[in-house]
PDBQT receptor file of N, H, CA, C and O in Angstrom, charges set to zero:
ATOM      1  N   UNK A   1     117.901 -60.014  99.844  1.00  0.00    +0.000 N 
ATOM      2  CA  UNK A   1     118.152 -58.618 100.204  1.00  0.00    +0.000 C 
ATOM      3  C   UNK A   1     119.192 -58.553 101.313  1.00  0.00    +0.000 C 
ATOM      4  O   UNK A   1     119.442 -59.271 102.282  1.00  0.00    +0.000 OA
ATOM      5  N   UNK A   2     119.658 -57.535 100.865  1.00  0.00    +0.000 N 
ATOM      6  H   UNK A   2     119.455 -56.952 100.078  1.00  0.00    +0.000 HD
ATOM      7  CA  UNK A   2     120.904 -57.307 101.855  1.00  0.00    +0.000 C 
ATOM      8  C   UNK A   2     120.253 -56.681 103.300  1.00  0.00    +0.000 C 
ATOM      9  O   UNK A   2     119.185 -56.074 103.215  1.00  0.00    +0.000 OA
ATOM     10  N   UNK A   3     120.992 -56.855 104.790  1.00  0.00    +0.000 N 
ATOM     11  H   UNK A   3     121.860 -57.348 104.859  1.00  0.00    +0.000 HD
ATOM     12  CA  UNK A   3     120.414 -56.275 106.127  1.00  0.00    +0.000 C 
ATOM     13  C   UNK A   3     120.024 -54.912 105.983  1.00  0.00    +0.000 C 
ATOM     14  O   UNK A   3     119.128 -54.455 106.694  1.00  0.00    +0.000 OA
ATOM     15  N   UNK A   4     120.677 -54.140 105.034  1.00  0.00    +0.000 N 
ATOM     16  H   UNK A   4     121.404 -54.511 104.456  1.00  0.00    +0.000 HD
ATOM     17  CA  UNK A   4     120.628 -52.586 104.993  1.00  0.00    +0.000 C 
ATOM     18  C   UNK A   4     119.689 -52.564 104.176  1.00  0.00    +0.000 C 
ATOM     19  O   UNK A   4     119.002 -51.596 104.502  1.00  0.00    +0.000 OA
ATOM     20  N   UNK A   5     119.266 -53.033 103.345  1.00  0.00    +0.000 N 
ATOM     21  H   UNK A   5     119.824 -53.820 103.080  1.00  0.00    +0.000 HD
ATOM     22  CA  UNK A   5     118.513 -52.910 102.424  1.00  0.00    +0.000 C 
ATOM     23  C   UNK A   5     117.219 -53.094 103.313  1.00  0.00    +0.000 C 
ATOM     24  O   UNK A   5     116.467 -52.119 103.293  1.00  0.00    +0.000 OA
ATOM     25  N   UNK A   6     116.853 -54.078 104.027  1.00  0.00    +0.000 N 
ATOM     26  H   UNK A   6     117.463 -54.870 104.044  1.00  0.00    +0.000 HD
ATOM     27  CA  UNK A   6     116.150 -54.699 105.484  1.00  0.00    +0.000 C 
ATOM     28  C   UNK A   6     115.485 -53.217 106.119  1.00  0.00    +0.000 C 
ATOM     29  O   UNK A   6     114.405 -52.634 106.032  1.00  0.00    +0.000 OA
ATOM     30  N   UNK A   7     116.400 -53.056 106.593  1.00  0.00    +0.000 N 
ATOM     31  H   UNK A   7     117.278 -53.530 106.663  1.00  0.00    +0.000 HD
ATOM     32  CA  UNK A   7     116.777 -51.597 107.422  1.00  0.00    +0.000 C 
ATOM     33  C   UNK A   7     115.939 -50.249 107.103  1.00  0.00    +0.000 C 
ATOM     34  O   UNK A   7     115.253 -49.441 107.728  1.00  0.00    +0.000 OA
ATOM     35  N   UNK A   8     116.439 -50.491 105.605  1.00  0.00    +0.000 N 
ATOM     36  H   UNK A   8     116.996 -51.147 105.097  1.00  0.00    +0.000 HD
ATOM     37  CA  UNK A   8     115.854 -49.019 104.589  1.00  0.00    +0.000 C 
ATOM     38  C   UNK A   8     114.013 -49.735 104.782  1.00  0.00    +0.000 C 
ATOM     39  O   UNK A   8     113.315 -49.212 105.651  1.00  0.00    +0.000 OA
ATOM     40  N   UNK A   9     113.556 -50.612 104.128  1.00  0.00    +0.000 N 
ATOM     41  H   UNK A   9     114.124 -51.036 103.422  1.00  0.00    +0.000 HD
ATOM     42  CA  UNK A   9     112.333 -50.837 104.008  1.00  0.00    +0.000 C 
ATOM     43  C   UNK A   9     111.771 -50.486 105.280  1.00  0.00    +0.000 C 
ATOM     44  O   UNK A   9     110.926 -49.596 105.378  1.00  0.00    +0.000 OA
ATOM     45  N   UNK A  10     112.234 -51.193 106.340  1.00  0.00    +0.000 N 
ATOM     46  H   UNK A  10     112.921 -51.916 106.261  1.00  0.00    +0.000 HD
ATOM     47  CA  UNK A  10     111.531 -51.166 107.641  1.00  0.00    +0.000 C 
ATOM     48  C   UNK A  10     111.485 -49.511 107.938  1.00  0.00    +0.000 C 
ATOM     49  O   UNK A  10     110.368 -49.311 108.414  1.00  0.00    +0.000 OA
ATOM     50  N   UNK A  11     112.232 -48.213 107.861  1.00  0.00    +0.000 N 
ATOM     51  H   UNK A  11     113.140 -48.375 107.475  1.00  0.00    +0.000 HD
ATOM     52  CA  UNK A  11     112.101 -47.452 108.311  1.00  0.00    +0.000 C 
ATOM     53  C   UNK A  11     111.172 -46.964 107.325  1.00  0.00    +0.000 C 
ATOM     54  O   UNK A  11     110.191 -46.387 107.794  1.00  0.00    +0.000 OA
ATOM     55  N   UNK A  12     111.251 -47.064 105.943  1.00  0.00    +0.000 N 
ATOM     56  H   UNK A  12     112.049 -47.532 105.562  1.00  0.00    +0.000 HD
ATOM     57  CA  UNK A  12     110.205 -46.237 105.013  1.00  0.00    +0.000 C 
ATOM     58  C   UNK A  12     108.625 -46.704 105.003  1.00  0.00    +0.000 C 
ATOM     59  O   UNK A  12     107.695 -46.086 104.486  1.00  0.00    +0.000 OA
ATOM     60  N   UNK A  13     108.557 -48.137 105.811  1.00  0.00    +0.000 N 
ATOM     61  H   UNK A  13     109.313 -48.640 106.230  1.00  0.00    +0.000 HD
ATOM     62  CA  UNK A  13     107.395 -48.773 106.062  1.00  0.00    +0.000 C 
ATOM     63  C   UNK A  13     106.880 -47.717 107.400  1.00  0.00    +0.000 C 
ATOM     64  O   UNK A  13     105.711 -47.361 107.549  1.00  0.00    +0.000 OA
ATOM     65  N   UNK A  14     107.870 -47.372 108.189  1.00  0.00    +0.000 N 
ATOM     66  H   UNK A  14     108.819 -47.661 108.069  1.00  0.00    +0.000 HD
ATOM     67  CA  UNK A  14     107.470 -46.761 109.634  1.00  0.00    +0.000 C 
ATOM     68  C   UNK A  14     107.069 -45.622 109.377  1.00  0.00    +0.000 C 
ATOM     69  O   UNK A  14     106.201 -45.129 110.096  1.00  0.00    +0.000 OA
ATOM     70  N   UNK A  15     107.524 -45.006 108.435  1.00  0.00    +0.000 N 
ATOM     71  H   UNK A  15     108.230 -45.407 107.850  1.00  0.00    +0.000 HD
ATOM     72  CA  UNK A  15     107.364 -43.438 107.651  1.00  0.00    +0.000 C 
ATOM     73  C   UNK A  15     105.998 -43.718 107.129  1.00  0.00    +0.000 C 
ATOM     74  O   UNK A  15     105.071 -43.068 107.611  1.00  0.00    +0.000 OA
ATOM     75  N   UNK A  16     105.810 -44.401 106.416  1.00  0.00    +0.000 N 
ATOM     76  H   UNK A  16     106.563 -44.929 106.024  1.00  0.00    +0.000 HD
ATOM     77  CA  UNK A  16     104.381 -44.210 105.501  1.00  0.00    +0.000 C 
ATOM     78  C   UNK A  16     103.517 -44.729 106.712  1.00  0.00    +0.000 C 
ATOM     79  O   UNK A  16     102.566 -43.950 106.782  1.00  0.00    +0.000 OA
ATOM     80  N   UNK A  17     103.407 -45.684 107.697  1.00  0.00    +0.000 N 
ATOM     81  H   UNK A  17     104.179 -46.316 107.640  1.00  0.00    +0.000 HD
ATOM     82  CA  UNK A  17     102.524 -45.594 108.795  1.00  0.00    +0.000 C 
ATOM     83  C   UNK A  17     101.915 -44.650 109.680  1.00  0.00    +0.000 C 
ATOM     84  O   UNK A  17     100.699 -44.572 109.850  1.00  0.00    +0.000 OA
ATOM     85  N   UNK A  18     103.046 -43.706 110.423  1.00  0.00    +0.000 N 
ATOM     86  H   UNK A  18     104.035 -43.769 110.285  1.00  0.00    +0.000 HD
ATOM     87  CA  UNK A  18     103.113 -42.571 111.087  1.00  0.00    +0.000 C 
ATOM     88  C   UNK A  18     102.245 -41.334 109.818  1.00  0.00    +0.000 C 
ATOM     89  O   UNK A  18     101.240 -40.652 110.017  1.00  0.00    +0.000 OA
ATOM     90  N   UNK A  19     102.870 -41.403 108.909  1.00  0.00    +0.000 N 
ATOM     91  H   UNK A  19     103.687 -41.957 108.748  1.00  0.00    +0.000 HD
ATOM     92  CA  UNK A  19     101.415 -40.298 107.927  1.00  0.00    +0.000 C 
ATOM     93  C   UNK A  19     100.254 -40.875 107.678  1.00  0.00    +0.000 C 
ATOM     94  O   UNK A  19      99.230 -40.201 107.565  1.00  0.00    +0.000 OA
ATOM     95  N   UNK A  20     100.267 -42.234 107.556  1.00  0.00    +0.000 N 
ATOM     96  H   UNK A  20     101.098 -42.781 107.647  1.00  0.00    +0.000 HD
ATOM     97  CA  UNK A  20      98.642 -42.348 107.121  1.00  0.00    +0.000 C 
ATOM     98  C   UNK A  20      98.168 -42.518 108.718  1.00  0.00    +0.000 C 
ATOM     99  O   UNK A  20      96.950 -42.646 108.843  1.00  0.00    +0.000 OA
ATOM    100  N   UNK A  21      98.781 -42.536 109.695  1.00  0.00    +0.000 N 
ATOM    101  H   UNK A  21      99.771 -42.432 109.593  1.00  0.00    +0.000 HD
ATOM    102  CA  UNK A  21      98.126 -42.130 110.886  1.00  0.00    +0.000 C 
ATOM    103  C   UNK A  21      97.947 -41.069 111.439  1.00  0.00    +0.000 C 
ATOM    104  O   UNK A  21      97.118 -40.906 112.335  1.00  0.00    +0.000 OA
ATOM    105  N   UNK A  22      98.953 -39.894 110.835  1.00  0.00    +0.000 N 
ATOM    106  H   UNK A  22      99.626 -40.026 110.108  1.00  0.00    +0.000 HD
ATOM    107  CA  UNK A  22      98.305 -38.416 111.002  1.00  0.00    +0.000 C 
ATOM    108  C   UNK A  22      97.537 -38.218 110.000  1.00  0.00    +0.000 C 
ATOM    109  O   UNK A  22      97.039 -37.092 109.973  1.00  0.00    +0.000 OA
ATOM    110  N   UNK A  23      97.278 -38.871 109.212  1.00  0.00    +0.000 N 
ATOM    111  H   UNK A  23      97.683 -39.786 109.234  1.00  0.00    +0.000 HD
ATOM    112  CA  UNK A  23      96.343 -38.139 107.941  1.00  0.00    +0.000 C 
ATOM    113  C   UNK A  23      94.783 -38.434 108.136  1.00  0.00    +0.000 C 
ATOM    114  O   UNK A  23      93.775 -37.768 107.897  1.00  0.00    +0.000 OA
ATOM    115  N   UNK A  24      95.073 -40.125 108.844  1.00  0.00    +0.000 N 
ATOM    116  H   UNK A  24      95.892 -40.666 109.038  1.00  0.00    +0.000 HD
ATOM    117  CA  UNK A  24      93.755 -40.420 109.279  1.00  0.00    +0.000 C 
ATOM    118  C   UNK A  24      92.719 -39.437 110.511  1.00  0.00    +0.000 C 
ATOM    119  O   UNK A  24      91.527 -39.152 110.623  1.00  0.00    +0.000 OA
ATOM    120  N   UNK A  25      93.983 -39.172 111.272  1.00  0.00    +0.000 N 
ATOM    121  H   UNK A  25      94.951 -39.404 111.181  1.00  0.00    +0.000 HD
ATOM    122  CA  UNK A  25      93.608 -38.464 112.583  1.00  0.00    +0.000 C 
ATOM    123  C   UNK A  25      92.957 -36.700 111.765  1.00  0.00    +0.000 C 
ATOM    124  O   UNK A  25      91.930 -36.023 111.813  1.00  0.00    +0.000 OA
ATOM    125  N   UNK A  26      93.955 -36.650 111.268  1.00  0.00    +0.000 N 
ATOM    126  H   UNK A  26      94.789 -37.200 111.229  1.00  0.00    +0.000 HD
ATOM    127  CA  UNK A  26      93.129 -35.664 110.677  1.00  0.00    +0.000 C 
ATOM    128  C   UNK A  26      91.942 -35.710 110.052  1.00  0.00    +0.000 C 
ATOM    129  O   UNK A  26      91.090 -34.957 110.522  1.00  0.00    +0.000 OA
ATOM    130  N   UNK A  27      91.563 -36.517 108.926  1.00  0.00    +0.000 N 
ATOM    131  H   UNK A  27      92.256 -37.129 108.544  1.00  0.00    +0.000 HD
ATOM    132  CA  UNK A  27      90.320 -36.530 108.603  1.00  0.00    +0.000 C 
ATOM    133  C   UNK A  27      88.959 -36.578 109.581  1.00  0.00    +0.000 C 
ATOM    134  O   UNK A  27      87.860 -36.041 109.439  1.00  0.00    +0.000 OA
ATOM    135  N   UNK A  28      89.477 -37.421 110.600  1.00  0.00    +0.000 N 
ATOM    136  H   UNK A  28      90.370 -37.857 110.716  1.00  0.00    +0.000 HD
ATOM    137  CA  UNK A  28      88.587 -37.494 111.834  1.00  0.00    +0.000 C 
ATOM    138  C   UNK A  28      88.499 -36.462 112.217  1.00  0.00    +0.000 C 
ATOM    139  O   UNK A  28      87.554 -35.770 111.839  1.00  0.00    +0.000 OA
ATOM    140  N   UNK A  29      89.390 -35.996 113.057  1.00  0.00    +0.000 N 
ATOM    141  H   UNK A  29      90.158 -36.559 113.364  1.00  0.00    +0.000 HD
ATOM    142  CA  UNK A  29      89.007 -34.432 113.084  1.00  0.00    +0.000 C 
ATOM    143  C   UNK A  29      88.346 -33.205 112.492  1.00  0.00    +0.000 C 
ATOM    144  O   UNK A  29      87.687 -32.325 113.046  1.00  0.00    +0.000 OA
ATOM    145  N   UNK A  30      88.759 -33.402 110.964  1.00  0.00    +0.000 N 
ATOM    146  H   UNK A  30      89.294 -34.117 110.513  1.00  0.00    +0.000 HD
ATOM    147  CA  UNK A  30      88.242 -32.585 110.320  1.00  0.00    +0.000 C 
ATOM    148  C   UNK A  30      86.100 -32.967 109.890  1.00  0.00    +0.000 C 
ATOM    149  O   UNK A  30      85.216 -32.298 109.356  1.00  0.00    +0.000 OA
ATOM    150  N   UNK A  31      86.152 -34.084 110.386  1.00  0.00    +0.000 N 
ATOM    151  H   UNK A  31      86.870 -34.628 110.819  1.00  0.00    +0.000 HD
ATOM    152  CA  UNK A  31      85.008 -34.709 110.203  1.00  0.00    +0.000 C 
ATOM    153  C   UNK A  31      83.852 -34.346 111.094  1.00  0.00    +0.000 C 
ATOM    154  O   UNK A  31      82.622 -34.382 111.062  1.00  0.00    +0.000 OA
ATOM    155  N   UNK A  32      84.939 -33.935 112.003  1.00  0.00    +0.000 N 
ATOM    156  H   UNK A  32      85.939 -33.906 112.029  1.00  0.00    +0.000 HD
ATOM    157  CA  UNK A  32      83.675 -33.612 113.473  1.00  0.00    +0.000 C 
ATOM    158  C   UNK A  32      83.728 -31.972 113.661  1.00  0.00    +0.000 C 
ATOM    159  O   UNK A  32      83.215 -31.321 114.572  1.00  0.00    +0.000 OA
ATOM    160  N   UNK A  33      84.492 -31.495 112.544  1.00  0.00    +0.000 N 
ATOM    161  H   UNK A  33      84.908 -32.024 111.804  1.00  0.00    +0.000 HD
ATOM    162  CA  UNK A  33      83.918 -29.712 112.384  1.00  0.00    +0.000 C 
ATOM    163  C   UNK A  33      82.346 -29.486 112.022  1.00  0.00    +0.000 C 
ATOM    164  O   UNK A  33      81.486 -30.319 111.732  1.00  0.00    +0.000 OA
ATOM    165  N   UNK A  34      82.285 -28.360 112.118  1.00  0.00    +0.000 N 
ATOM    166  H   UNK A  34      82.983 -27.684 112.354  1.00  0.00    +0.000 HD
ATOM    167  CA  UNK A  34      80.758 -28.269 112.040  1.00  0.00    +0.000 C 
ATOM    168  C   UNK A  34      80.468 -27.531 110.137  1.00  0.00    +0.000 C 
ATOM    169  O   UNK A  34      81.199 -27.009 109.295  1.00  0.00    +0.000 OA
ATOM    170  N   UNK A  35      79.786 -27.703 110.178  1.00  0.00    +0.000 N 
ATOM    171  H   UNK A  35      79.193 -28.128 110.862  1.00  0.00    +0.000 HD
ATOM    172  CA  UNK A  35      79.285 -27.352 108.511  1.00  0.00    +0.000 C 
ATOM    173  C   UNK A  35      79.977 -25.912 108.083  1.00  0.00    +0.000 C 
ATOM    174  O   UNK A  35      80.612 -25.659 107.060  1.00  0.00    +0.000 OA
ATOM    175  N   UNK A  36      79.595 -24.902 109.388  1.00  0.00    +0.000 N 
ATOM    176  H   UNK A  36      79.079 -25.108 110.220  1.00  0.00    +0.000 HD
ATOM    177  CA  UNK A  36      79.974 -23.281 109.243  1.00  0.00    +0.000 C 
ATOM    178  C   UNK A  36      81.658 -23.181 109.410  1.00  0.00    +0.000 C 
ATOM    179  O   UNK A  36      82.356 -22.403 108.760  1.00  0.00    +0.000 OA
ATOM    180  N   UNK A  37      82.121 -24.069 110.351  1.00  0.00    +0.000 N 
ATOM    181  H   UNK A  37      81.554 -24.701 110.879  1.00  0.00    +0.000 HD
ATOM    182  CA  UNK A  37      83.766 -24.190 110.406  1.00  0.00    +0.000 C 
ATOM    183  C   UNK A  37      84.056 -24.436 108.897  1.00  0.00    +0.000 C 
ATOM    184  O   UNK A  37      84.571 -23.563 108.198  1.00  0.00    +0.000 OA
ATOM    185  N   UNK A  38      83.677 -25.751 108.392  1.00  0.00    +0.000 N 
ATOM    186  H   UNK A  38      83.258 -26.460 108.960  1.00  0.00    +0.000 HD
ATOM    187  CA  UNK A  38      84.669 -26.101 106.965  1.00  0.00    +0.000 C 
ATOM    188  C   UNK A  38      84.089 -24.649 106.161  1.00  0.00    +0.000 C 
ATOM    189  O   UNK A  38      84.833 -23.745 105.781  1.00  0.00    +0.000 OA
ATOM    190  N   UNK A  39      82.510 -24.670 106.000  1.00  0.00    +0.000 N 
ATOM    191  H   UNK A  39      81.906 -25.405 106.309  1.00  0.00    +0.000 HD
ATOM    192  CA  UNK A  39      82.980 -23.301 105.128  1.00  0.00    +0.000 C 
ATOM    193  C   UNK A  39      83.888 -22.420 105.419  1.00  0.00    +0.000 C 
ATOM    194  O   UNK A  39      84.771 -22.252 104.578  1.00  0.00    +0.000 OA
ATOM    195  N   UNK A  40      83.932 -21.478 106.900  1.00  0.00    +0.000 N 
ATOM    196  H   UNK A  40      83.214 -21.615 107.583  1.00  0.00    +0.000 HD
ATOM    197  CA  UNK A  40      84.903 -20.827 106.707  1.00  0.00    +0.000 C 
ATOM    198  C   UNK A  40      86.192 -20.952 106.709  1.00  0.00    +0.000 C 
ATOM    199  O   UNK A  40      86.891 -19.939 106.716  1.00  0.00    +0.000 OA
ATOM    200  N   UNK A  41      86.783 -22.291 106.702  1.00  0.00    +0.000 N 
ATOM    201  H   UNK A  41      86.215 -23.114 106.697  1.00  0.00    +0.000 HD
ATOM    202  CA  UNK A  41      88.556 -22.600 106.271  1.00  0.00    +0.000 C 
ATOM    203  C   UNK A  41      88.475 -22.806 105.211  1.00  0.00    +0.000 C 
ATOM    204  O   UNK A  41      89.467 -22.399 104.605  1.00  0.00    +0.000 OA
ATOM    205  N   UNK A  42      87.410 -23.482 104.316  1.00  0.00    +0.000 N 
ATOM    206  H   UNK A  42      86.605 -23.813 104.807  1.00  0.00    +0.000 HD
ATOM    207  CA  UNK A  42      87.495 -23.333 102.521  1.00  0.00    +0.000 C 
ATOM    208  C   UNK A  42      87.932 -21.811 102.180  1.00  0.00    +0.000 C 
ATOM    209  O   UNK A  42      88.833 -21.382 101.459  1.00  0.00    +0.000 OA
ATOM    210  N   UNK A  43      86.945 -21.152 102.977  1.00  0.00    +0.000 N 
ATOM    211  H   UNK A  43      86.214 -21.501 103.562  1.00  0.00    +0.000 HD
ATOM    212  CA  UNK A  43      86.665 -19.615 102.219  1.00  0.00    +0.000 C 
ATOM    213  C   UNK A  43      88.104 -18.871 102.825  1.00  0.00    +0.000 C 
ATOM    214  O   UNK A  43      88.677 -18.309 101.892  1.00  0.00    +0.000 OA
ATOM    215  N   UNK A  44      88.541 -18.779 103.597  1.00  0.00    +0.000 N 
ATOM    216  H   UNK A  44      88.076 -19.236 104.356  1.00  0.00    +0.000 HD
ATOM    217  CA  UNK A  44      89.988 -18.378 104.484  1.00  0.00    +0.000 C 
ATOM    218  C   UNK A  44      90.756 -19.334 103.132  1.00  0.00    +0.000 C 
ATOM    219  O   UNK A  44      90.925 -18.503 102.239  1.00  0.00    +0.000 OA
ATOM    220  N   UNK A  45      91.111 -20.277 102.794  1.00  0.00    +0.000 N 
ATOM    221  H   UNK A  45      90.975 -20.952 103.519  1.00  0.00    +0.000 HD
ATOM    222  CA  UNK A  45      91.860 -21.099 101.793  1.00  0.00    +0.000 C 
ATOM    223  C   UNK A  45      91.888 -20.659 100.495  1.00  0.00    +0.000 C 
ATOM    224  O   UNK A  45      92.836 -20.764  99.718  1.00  0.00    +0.000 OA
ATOM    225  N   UNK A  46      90.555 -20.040 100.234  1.00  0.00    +0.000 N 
ATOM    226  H   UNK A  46      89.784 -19.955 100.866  1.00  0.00    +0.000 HD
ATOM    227  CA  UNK A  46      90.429 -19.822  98.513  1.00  0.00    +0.000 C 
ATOM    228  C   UNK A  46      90.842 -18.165  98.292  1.00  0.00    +0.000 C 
ATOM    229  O   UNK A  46      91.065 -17.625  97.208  1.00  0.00    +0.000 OA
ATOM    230  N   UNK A  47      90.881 -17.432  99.854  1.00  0.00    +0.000 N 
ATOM    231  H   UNK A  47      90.700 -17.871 100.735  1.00  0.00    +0.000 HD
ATOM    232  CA  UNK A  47      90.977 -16.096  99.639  1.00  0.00    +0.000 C 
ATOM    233  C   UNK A  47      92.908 -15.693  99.603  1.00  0.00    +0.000 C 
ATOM    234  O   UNK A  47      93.608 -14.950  98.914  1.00  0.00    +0.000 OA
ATOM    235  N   UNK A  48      93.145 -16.581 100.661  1.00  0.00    +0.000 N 
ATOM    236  H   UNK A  48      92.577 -17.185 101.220  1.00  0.00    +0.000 HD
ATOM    237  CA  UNK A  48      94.867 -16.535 100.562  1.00  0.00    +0.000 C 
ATOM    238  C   UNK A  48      95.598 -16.842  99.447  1.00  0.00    +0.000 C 
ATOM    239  O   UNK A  48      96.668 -16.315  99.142  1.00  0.00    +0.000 OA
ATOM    240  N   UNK A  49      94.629 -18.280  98.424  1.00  0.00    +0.000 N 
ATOM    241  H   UNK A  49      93.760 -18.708  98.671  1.00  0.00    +0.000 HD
ATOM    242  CA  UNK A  49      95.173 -18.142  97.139  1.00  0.00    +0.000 C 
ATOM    243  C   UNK A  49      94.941 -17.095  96.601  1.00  0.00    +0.000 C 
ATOM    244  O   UNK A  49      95.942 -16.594  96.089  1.00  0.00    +0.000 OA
ATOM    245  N   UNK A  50      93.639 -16.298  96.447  1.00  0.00    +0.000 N 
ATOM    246  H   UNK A  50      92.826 -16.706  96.863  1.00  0.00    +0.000 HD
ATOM    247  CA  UNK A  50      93.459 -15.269  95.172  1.00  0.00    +0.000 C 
ATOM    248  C   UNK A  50      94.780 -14.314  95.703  1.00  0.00    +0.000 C 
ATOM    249  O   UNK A  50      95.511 -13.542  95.082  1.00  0.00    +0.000 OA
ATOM    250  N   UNK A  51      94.754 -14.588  96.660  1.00  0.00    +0.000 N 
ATOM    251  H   UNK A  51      94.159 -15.215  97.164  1.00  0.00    +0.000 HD
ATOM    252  CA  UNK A  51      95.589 -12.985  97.312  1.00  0.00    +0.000 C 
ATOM    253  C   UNK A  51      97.049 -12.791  96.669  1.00  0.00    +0.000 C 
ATOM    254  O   UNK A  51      97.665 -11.900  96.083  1.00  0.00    +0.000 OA
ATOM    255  N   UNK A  52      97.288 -14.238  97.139  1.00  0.00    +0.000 N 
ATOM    256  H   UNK A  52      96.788 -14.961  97.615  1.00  0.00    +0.000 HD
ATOM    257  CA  UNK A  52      98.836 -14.939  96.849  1.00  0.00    +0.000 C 
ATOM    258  C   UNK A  52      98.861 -14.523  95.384  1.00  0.00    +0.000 C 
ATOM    259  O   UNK A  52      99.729 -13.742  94.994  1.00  0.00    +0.000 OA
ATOM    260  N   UNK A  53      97.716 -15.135  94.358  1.00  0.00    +0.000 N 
ATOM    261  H   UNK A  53      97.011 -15.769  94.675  1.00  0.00    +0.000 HD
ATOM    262  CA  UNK A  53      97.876 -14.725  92.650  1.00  0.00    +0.000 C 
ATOM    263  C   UNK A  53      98.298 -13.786  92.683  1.00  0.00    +0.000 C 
ATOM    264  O   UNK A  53      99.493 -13.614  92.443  1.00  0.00    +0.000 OA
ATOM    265  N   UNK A  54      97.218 -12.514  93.090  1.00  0.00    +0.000 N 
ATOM    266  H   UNK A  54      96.247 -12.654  93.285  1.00  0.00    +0.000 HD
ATOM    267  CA  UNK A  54      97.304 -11.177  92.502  1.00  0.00    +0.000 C 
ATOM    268  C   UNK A  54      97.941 -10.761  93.059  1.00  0.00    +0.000 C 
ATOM    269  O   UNK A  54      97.580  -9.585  93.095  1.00  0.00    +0.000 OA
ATOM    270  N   UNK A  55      99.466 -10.951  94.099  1.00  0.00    +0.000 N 
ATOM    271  H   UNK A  55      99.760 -11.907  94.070  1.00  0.00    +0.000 HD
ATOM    272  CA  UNK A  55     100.532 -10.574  94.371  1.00  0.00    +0.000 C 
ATOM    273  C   UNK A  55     101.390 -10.782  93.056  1.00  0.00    +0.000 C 
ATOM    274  O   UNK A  55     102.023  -9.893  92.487  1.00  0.00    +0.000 OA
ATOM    275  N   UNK A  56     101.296 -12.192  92.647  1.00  0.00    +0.000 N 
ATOM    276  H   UNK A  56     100.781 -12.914  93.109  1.00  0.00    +0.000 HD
ATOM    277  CA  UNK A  56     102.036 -12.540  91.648  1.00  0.00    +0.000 C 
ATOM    278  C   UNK A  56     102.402 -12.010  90.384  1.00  0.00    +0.000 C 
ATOM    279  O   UNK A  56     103.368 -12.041  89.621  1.00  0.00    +0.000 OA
ATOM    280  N   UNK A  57     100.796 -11.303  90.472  1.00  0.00    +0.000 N 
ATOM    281  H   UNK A  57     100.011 -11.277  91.092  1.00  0.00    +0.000 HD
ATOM    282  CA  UNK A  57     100.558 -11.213  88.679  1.00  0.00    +0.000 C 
ATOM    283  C   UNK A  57     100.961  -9.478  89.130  1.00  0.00    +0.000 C 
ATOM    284  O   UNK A  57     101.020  -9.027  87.986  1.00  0.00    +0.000 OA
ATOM    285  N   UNK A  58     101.157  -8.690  89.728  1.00  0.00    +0.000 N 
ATOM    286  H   UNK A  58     101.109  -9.057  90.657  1.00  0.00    +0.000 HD
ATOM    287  CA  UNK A  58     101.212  -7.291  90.001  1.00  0.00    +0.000 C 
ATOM    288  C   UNK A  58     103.003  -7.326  90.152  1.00  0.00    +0.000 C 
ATOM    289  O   UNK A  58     103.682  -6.493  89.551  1.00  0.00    +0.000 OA
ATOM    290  N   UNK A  59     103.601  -8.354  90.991  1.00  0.00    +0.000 N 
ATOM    291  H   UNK A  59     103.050  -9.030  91.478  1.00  0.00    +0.000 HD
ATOM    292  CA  UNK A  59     104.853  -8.483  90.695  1.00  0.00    +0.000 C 
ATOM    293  C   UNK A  59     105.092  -8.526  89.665  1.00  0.00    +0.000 C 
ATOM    294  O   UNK A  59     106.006  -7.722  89.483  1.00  0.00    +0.000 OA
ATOM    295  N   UNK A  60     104.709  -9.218  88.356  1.00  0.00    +0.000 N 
ATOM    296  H   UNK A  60     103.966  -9.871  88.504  1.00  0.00    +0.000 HD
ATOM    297  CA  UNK A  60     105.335  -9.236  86.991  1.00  0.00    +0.000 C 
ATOM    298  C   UNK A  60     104.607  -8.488  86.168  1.00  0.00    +0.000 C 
ATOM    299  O   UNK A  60     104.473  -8.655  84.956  1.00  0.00    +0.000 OA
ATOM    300  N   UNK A  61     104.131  -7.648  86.846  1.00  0.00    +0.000 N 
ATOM    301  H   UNK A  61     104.240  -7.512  87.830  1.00  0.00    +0.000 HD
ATOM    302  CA  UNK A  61     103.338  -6.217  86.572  1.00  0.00    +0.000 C 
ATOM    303  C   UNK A  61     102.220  -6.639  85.303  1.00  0.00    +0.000 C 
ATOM    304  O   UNK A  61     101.900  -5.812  84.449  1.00  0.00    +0.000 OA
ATOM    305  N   UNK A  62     101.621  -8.217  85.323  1.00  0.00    +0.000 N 
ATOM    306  H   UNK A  62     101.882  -8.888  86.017  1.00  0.00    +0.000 HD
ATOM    307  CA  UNK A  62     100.110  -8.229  85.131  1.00  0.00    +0.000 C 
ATOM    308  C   UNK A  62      99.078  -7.984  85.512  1.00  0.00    +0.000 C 
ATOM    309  O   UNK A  62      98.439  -8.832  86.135  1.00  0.00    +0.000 OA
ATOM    310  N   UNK A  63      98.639  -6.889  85.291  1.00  0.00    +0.000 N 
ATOM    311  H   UNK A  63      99.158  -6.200  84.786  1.00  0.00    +0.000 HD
ATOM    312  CA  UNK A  63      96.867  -6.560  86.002  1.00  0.00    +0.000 C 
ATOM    313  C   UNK A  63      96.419  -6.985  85.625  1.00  0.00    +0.000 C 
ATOM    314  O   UNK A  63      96.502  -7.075  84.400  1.00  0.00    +0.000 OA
ATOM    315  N   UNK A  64      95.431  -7.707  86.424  1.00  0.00    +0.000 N 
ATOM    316  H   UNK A  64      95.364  -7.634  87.419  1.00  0.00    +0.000 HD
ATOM    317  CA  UNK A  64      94.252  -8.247  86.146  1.00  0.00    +0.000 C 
ATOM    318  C   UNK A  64      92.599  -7.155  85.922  1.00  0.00    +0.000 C 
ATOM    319  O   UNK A  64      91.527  -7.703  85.664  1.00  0.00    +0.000 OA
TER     320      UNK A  64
């Protein structure tokens, strides 16, 4: 392998480290919410999608 080629790996190795170390940190975090927190960011999550749809479907003037 060429030095640049070297170069490229080492930084995309540093990239995928740095996320699975925010991703980890997150799960931890998200681990030490309490039962009533995750429900209500599921339920806050599932309501912004419906919302987001039935923007969608009223834009292309499908009623639901």
């Amino acid at each position: 392998m060429n030095p640049n080629e070297n170069k490229r790996k080492s930084f995309e190795n540093k990239e995928v480290e740095e996320r699975n170390r925010v991703n980890s940190r997150r799960r931890q975090l998200y681990a030490q919410l309490s039962r009533e927190e995750k429900d209500r960011r599921n339920y806050v999550r599932r309501v912004s999608y419906r919302q987001k749809r039935s923007l969608q479907c009223m834009e292309k003037g499908n009623f639901l």
